[in-house]
N, C-alpha and C positions, 0 to 999 in steps of 0.2 A: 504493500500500500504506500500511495505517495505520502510524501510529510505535507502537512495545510499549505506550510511558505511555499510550496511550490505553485501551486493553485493560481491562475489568473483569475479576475476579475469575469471573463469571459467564459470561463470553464465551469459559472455556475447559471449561464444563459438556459434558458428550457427552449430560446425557438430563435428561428432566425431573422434576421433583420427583414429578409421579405415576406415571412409569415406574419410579420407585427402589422408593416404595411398594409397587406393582404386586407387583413383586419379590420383595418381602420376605413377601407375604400368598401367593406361589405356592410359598416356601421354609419358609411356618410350615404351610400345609398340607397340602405333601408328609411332612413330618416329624412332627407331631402324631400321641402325644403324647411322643414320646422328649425334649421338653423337661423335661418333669417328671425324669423321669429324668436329666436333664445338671442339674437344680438340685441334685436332691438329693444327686449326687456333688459339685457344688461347694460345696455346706453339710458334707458330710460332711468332706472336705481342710482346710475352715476349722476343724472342731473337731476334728478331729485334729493339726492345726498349735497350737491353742489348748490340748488334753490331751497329750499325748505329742510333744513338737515332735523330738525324738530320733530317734522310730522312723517319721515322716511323709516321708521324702525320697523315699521307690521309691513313695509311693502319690500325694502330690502331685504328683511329675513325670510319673508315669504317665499320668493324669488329664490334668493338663496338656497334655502332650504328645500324645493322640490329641485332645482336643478340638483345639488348633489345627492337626493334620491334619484332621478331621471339617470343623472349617470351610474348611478352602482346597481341598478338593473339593468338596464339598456347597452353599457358597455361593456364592467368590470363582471357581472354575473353573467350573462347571456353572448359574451365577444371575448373578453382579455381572460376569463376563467378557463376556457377551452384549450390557449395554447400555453397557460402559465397556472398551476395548480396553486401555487400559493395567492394569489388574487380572490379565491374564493373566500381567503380568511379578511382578505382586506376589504371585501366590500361590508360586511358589516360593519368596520369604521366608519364609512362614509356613509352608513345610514343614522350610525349616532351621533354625525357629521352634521346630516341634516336635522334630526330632530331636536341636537341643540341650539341651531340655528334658528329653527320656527317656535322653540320654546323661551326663547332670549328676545323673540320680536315682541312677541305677546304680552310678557309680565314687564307690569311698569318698570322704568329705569333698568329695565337688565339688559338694553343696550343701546345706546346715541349714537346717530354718527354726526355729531358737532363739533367734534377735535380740531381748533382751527389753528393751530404753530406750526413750523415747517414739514414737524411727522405727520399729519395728517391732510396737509395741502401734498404730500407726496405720496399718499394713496392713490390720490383719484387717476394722477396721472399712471399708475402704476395699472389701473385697473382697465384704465381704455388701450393700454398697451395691450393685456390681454386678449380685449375686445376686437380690436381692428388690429395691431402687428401681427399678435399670434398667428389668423387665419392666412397671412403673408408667407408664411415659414417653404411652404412649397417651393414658392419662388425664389427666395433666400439660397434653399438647399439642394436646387434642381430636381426635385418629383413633380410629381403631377398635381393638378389640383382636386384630384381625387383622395388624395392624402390628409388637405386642409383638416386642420383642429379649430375647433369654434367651443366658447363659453355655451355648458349648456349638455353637449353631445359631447365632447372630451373631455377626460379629467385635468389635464395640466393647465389651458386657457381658465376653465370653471375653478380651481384653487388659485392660481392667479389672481384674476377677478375678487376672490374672495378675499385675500389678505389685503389686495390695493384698500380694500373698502374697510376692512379690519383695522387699519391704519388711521382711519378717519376716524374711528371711534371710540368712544366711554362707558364703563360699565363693567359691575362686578364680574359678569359671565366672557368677557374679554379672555380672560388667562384661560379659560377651557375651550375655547376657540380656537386658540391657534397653533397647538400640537398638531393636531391631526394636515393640515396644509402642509405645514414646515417641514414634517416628516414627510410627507405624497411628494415633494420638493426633490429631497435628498434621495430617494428612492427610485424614483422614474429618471434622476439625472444619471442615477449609476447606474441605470437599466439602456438607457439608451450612449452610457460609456461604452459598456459592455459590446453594444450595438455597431460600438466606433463611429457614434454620429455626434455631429459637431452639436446636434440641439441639446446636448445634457450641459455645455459649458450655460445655456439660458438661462438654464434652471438653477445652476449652483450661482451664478449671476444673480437671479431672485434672492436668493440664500443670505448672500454676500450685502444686498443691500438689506434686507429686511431685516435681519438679525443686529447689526448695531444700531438701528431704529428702534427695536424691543427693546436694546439694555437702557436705551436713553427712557424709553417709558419708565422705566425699573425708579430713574430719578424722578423723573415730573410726569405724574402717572396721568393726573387730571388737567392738564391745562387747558383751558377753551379765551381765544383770543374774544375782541370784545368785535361786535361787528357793525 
């Protein structure tokens, strides 16, 4: 038996890089075109986080919270389970993903998105990245645009999306929010390391910025600028 330090990063892949694709062009044509429609509700959340950040918590969690159900049946149970066995265990995160999500909209104060100093003016822009770069990635990376990832129908754009806006906000229920992204981050980047595609440096990129944004909350948890 080999010793572990031998072991690549790739030697614990379960499928190949054009099986993943494969995947993802059986899961954009089942679906088409309900992505249009998962953008423009995620454009919509951004500028209603951006005009009315007050009265946005029952429609952005909302939102929120059935796309990352939508995705962990539609993609991760029903698509990325098939060619990756360990994904089965992962979707139920993302369904406690979501149910924390719709239950943080609801109860009063258990979440704002009024954060208004520079970590939370750097949400928003983070989250229409998502929104509109992400879906660009094909043509970045030279595939098809049958490939395209959209907020909504993929997991990496809808986690995205999701911390941009995380970032904007206040409330006790904040700290149990943002494990489960920041992990789906690190894990899909090493997965598409693995893959040898340049799209994992994105994600550790997200990583990179998001995470010294957190420790700076760790100092000034609550600030809201005056407006």
């Amino acid at each position: 038996m080999s010793e572990w330090w031998t072991y690549r990063l790739e030697d614990f892949l379960l499928f190949s890089p054009r099986t993943y694709w494969r995947m993802l062009e059986l899961q954009n044509a089942a679906l088409w075109p309900l992505h249009l429609a998962m953008v423009a509700a995620g454009l919509a959340i951004v500028l209603l986080v951006r005009r009315r950040p007050d009265g946005a918590n029952l429609w952005v969690g909302g939102v929120l919270g059935l796309s990352w159900a939508f995705v962990a049946w539609s993609f991760l149970l029903n698509r990325y389970a098939a060619i990756n066995w360990a994904i089965a265990y992962v979707a139920p995160v993302f369904f406690l993903q979501a149910a924390l999500l719709l239950v943080a909209a609801v109860l009063p104060r258990g979440l704002t998105f009024d954060r208004r100093d520079s970590i939370g003016r750097a949400g928003l822009p983070l989250s229409l990245a998502g929104l509109l770069l992400y879906p660009c990635l094909p043509l970045a990376f030279g595939r098809p645009w049958t490939n395209v990832e959209t907020f909504g129908i993929a997991p990496d754009p809808t986690v995205i999306v999701t911390l941009g806006l995380l970032l904007a906000s206040r409330g006790p229920w904040l700290a149990a929010l943002l494990p489960v992204p920041l992990l789906w981050c690190l894990l899909s980047g090493l997965t598409f390391l693995a893959m040898d595609d340049g799209q994992a440096w994105l994600l550790f990129a997200t990583l990179a910025l998001i995470l010294p944004l957190l420790l700076i909350r760790l100092v000034y948890p609550n600030p809201r600028a005056p407006r």
